[in-house]
N, C-alpha and C positions, 0 to 999 in steps of 0.2 A: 322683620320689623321695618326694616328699610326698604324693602321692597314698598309694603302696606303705604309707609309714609308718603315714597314716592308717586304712586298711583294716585292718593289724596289730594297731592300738590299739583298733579297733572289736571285733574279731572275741575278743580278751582281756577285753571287758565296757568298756571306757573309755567317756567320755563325749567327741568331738574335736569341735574349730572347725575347720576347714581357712582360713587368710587367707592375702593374699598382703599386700605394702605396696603403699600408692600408687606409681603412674607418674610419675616426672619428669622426664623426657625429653622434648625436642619432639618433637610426631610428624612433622614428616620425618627426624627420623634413625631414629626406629623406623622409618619407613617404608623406610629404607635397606640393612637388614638382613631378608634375606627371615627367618630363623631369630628374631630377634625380633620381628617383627610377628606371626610364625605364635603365637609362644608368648605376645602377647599377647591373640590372639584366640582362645586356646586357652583362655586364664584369663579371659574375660571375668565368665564368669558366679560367682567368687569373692569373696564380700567383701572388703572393705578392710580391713587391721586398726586395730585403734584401742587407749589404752589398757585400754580396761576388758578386752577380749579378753586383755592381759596380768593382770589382774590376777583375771578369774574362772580362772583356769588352776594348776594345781596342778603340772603338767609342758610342758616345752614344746620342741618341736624345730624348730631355725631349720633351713628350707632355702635357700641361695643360691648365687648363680654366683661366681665370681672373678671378682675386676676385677685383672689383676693382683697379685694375690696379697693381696688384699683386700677388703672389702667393696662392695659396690655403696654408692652415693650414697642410694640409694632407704630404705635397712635402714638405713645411720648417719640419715638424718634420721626414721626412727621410733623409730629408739632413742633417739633424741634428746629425742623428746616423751615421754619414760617420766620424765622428775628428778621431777614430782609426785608420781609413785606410788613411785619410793624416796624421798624424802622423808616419805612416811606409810607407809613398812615394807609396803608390797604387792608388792615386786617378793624379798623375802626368802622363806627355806625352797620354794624352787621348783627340783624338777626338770629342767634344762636340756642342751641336747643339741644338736647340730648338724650339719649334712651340708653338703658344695657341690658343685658339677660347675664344669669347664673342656671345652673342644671339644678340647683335647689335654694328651699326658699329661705330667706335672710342669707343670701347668699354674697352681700355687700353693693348691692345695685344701687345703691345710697351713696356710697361712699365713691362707689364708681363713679357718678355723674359727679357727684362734687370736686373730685380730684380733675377730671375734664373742665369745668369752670374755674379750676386755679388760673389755667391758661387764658381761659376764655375774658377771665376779667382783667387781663391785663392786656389783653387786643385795645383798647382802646387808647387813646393818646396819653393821658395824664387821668387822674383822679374823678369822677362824678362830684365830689365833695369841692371844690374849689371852682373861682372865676377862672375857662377857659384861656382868658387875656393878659392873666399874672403870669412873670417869667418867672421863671424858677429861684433867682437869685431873691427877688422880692419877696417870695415864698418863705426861703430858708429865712429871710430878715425879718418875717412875720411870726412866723415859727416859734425863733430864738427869743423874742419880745414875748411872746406867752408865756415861758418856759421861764423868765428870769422873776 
C-alpha cells in the first residue's frame, strides 16, 4: 500500500521518502511467522525512519498493520521519539494521512488509524478550537470564568 501511495505521489510531481520504522521484535518470533519474515525480507532494502524524515515532510501517510485494533509497538515507540520536534513546532501544519491492513476482514483497521490520529492531533501547537494569540494563562482565566 505504501509502495502504491508512493508511486501516485511521484507520478503528481511530489518529492517522497518511502521509510519503514525500526524492527523490534526478536527474530525468532519473526522468524515464526512465515508472512512476517517474508515481509521483512521484503523491506529490507528501506530506510529507517528517523525524526528528521518527519520533520523535512510537508505530507505524510502512515502505513501500518493492526495489532488488534491498534498500533504496532514498532510505530508507538517512533512516534514516541518525535516530543522534540513538537516541542520546536516541526511536527505542526503537516499534511497527515493514514492506511492499515489486517489478514481478515473487521479486523480493527478502524481503530487502527484512529489510534495513529491520537498522535497525529496533537502534532499541532495548541488546540484548532481557540485564538492562536491567547497565552495560556489567559485561557485557564477564561476557562475558570465559564466554569463559576
Amino acid at each position: 500500500m505504501a509502495q502504491i501511495a508512493a508511486e501516485a505521489a511521484r507520478e503528481l510531481g511530489a518529492e517522497v521518502r518511502v521509510r519503514k520504522v525500526a524492527e523490534l521484535a526478536p527474530r525468532d518470533v519473526i522468524e515464526s511467522s512465515p508472512a512476517w519474515k517474508a515481509h521483512v525480507e521484503a523491506t529490507a532494502h528501506i530506510p529507517v525512519a528517523t525524526p528528521d524524515d518527519v520533520a523535512w515532510a510537508d505530507a505524510i501517510i502512515f502505513s501500518v498493520p493492526s495489532r488488534f485494533g491498534n498500533i504496532p509497538s514498532q510505530m508507538k515507540q517512533f512516534l514516541d521519539t518525535l516530543g522534540p520536534l513538537w516541542a520546536k513546532g516541526q511536527t505542526a501544519n503537516k499534511v497527515v494521512s493514514a492506511m492499515s491492513s489486517a489478514q481478515n476482514p473487521h479486523g480493527g483497521q478502524e481503530a487502527t488509524i484512529l489510534s495513529l490520529y491520537t498522535s497525529m492531533y496533537h502534532w499541532a501547537p495548541s488546540s484548532p478550537h481557540r485564538d492562536l494569540r491567547t497565552r495560556p494563562r489567559t485561557l485557564r482565566a477564561e476557562t475558570r470564568t465559564v466554569r463559576a
